[in-house]
C-alpha positions in Angstrom: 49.0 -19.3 21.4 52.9 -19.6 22.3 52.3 -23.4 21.5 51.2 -22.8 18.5 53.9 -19.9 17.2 56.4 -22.4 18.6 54.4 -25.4 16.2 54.8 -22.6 13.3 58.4 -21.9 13.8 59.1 -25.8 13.1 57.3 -25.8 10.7 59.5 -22.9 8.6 61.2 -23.7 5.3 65.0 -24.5 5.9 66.4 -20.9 4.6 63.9 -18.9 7.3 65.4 -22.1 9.5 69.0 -20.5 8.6 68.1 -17.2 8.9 66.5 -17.5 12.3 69.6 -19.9 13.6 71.8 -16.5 12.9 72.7 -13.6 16.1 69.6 -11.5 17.5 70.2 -7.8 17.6 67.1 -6.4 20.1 65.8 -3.2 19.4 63.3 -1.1 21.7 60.4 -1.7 19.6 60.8 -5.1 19.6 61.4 -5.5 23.5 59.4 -3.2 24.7 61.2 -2.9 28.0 61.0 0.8 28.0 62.4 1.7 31.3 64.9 -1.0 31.0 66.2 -0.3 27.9 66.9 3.4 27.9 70.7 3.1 26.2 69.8 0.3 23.8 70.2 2.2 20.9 72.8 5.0 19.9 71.8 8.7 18.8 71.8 7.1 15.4 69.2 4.9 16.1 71.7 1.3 15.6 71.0 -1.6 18.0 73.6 -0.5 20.8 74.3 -4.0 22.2 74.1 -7.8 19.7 73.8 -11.2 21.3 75.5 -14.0 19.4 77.2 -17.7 20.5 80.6 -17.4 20.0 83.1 -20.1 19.1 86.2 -18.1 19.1 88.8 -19.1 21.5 90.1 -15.5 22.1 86.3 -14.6 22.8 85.7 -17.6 25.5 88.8 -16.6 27.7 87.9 -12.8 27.6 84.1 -14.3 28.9 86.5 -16.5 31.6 88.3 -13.8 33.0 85.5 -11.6 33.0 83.5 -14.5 35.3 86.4 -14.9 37.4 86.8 -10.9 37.9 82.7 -11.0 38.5 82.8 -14.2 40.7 85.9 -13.3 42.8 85.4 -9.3 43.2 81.9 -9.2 43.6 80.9 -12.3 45.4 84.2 -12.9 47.2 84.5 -16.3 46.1 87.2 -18.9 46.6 88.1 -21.6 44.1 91.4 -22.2 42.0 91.6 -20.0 38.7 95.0 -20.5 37.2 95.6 -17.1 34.7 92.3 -15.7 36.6 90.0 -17.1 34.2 87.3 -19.5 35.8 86.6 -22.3 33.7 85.8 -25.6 34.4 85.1 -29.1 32.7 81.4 -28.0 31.6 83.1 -25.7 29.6 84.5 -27.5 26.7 80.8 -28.8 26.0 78.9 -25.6 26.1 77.8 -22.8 24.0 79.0 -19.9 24.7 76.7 -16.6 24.4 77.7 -13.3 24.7 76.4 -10.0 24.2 78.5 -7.1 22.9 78.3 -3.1 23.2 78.4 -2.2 19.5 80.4 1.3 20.7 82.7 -0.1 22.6 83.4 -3.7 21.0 83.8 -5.0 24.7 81.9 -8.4 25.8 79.8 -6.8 28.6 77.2 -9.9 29.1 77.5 -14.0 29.2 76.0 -17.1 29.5 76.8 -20.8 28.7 74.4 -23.3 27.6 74.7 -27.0 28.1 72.0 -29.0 26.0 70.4 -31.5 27.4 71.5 -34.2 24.8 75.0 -33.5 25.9 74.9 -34.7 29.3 76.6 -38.0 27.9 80.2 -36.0 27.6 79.3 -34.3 31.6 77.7 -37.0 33.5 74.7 -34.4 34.4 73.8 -31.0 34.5 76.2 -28.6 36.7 73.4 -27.4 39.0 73.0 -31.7 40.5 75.6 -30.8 42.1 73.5 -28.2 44.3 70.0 -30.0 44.2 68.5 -32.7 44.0 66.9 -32.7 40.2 64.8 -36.2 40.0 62.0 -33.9 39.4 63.5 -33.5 36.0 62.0 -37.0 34.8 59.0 -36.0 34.9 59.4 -33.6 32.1 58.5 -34.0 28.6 60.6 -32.6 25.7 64.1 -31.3 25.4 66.0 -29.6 28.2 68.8 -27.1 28.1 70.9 -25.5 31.0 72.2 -22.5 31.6 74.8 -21.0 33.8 77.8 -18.9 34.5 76.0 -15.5 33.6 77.3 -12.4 34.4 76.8 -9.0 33.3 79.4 -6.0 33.5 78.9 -3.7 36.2 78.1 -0.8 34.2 75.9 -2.6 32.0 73.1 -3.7 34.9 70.6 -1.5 33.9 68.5 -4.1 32.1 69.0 -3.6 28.9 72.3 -5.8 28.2 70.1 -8.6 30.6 67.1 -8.1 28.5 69.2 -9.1 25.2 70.8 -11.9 26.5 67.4 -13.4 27.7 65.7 -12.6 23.9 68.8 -14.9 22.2 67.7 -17.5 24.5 64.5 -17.3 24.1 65.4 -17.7 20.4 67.7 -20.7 21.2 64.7 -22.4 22.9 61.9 -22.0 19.8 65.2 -22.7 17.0 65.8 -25.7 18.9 63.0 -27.1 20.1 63.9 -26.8 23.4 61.1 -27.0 25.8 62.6 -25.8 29.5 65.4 -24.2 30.4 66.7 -24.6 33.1 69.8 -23.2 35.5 70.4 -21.2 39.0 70.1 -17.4 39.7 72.3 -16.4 42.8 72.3 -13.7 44.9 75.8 -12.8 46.2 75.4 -12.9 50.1 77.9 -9.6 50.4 75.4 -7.4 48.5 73.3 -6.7 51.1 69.7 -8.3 49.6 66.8 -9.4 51.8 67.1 -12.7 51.0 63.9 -13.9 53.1 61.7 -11.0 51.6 62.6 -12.2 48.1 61.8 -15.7 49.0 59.1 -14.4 50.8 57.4 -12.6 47.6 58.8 -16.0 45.8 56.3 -18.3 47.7 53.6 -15.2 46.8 54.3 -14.9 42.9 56.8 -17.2 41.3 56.9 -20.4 43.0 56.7 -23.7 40.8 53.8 -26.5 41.2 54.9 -29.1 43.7 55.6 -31.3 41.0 58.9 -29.4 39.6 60.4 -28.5 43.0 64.2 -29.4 43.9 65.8 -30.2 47.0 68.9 -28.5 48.1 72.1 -30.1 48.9 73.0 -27.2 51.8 71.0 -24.8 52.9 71.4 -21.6 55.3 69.4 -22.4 58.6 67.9 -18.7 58.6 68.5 -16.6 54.8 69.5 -12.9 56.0 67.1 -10.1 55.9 63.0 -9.4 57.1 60.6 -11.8 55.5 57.9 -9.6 56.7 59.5 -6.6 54.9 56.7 -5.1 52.1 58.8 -4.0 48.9 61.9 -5.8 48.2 64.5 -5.2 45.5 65.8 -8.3 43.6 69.1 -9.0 41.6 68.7 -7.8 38.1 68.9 -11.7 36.8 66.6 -13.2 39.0 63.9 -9.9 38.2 64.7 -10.8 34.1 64.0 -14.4 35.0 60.8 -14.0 36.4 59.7 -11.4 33.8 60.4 -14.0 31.1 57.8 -16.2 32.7 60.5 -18.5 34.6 59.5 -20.3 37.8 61.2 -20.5 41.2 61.4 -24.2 41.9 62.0 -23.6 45.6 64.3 -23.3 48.7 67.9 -21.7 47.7 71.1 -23.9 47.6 74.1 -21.7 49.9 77.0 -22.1 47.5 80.2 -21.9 50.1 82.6 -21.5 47.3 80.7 -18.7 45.8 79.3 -17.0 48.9 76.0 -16.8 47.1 72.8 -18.7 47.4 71.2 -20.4 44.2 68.0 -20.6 43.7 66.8 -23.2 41.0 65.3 -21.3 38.0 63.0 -23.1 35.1 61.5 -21.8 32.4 58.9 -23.5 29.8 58.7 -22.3 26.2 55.0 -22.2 26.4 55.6 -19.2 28.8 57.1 -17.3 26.9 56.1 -13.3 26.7 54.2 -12.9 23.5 56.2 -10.1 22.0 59.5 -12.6 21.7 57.6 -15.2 19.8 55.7 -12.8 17.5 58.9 -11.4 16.8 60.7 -14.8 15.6 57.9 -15.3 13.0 59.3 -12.2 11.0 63.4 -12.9 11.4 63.6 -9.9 8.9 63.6 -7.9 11.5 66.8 -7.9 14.4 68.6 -10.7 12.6 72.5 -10.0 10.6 74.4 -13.0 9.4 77.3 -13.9 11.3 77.3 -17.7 11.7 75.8 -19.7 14.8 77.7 -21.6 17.2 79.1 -24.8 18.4 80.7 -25.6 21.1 84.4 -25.5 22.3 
């Protein structure tokens, strides 16, 4: 059924093209996250947060300095960030996609998006540099990666997350992009039960043998009870797997950013329903600020 939406979507005249390339605003009934998305709109009943790539240069340094605050504060990570922004050379050949609290006007969610067609100006995807990806040959049809997200402390109730994950699922039917592709971490000074997450992995989420990834370094023993019952995951890594993505094995142990990585990829084809259904009626959720393109 996705298959086939996704066959539709390509098949759209050029202005419903246009229209569907422009910012998603998510509403409650479109999500359907109930629990998740409690705040999403104001007592007037406006979409309380928007997700739209941003090209403006004043926008991509807030995004930078709110990753470095994130990365440094939260994770304790250690790495050079002249100005405390943290950006690197991946940057420059991303797009850049935030999501915005309508009441406030603050950027309170990110991700960067690094087409595959791209990897000419990069030499690769960012997350080779954490695992081994040869699996990726084996795919057919276009690739994307993302990385970098955060989301603002006192936006992590799943509503801000549950935006930013409906623009890309846009991004992926607009652009025919058939997986996406990036790392989830879990910050090692937050306490998680690491081996009961990877333990309900291997139960639920795990990829078929034929899109696992080896990691460069891994921890000899992750922290916590694998034989713990209920575990609590990260926000991201629980929005990933709702949205159909697939753990593609073993985490990488990130030194730098005191967090283990695991490898994250998600086909179009399994896509929730809902999101795709959606797409086919872009009357609904869409306002006209133009798309995109990278800095």
């Amino acid at each position: 059924m996705l298959a086939q939406a996704a066959g539709k979507i390509k098949a759209l005249s050029p202005q419903l093209k246009d229209a569907l390339a422009r910012p998603f605003v998510a509403t409650a009934d479109i999500l359907r996250f109930p629990r998740e998305l409690r705040d999403l709109n104001d007592a007037e009943g406006q979409s309380r947060f928007t997700a739209y790539f941003t090209r403006s240069r004043r926008e991509i340094i807030k995004v930078q300095r709110m990753r470095y605050r994130i990365f440094s504060e939260e994770y304790g990570a250690s790495f050079s960030a002249p100005f405390g922004l943290d950006r690197d050379r991946y940057d420059r050949h991303c797009l850049h996609l935030v999501v915005k609290d309508n009441r406030s006007g603050e950027i309170v969610g990110y991700t960067r998006v690094l087409p595959g067609d791209r990897l000419h100006r990069t030499g690769g995807f960012y997350s080779s540099g954490e695992f081994d990806l040869s699996m990726l040959q084996g795919l057919e049809g276009r690739l994307a990666e993302i990385g970098r997200t955060c989301i603002h402390p006192a936006h992590r109730n799943g509503a801000v997350i549950t935006v930013l994950w409906a623009r890309l699922a846009q991004y992926m039917i607009e652009n025919d992009i058939r997986y996406l592709l990036g790392c989830a971490s879990i910050a090692l000074g937050e306490g998680y039960n690491v081996a009961g997450i990877w333990q309900r992995i291997n139960e639920k989420h795990l990829s078929q043998s034929a899109h696992r990834v080896v990691p460069h370094l891994k921890l000899e023993k992750l922290p916590g009870d694998g034989a713990q019952g209920a575990v609590k995951m990260p926000p991201l890594l629980k929005a990933y797997v709702r949205m159909g993505a697939q753990i593609c094995g073993e985490p990488c142990w990130d030194p730098d950013f005191n967090c283990l990585d695991f490898f994250v990829l998600m086909d179009v084809n399994d896509l929730p329903a809902r999101y795709v259904q959606h797409f086919l009626q872009p009357s609904h959720g869409v306002v006209g600020t133009p798309t995109a393109q990278a800095v």
